[in-house]
N, C-alpha and C positions, 0 to 999 in steps of 0.2 A: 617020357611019361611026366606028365604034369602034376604038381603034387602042391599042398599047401603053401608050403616054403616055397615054390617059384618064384622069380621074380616078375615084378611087375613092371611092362615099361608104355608107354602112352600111346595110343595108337597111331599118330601123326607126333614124330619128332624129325630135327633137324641134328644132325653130326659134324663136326668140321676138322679140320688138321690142318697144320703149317709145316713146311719146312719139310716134304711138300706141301704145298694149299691142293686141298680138295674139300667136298661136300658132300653129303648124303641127306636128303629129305625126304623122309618115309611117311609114306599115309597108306595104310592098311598094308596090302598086299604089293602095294609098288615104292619103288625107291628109285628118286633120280639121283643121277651120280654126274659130280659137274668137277670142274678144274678149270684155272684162269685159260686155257689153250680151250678149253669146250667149255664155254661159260652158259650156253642153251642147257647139259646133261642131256645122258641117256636115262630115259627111262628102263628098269628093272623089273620082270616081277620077281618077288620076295616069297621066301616062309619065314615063318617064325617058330623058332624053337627055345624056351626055357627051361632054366636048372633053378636050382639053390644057387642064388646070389651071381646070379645074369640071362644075359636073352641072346638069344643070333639071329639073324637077319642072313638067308643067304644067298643068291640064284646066280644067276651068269651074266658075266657082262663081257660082251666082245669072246665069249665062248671060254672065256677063263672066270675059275671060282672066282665068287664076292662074297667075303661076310664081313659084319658086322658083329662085334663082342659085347655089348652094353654093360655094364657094372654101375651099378649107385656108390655114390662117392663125391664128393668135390673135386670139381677138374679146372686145373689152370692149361689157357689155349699155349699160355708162355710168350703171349704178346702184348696181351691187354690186361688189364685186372679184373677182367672178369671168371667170376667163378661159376661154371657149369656144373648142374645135379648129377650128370651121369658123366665117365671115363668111358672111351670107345678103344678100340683095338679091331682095327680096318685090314682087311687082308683082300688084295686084288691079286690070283696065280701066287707066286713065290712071296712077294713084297707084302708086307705087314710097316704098318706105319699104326702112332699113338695121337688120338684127339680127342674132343670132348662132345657132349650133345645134351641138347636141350630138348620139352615139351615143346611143340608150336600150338 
């Protein structure tokens, strides 16, 4: 249920993570998902779901869950000194890894 307080996150943004390196670049309803071994990505389709203070991203990729966590915040990649608007929390099947994303 969508309520005032939701969060808002941009309708085409870019996500990324180290340590693994992966990708996620969402535009509306689809999400490609890339890593340096598939650097083409697959294409996703997506939903989106918000709360109070985040967004998900979810659908399937290779038949196993994909979400995406979004939270606003400053996000360090932990490699560059760049500092990212949103903090992600990526979860493909079991595996959950931490990275950041920006508006494109």
């Amino acid at each position: 249920m969508r309520t005032t307080a939701d969060f808002a996150l941009p309708g085409r943004f870019t996500a990324l993570g180290t340590e693994p390196f992966w990708a996620a670049k969402v535009d509306g309803d689809r999400l490609t998902y890339s890593t340096p071994l598939d650097q083409r990505g697959r294409v996703v389709a997506v939903t989106r779901t918000a709360g109070p203070g985040f967004a998900d991203i979810g659908g399937l990729l290779d038949g196993r869950p994909l979400r995406l966590r979004v939270t606003a915040g400053p996000c360090s990649d932990g490699m560059s000194d760049t500092v990212y608007p949103f903090s992600v929390e990526r979860s493909v099947g079991p595996a959950t890894e931490r990275g950041c994303a920006r508006p494109d």
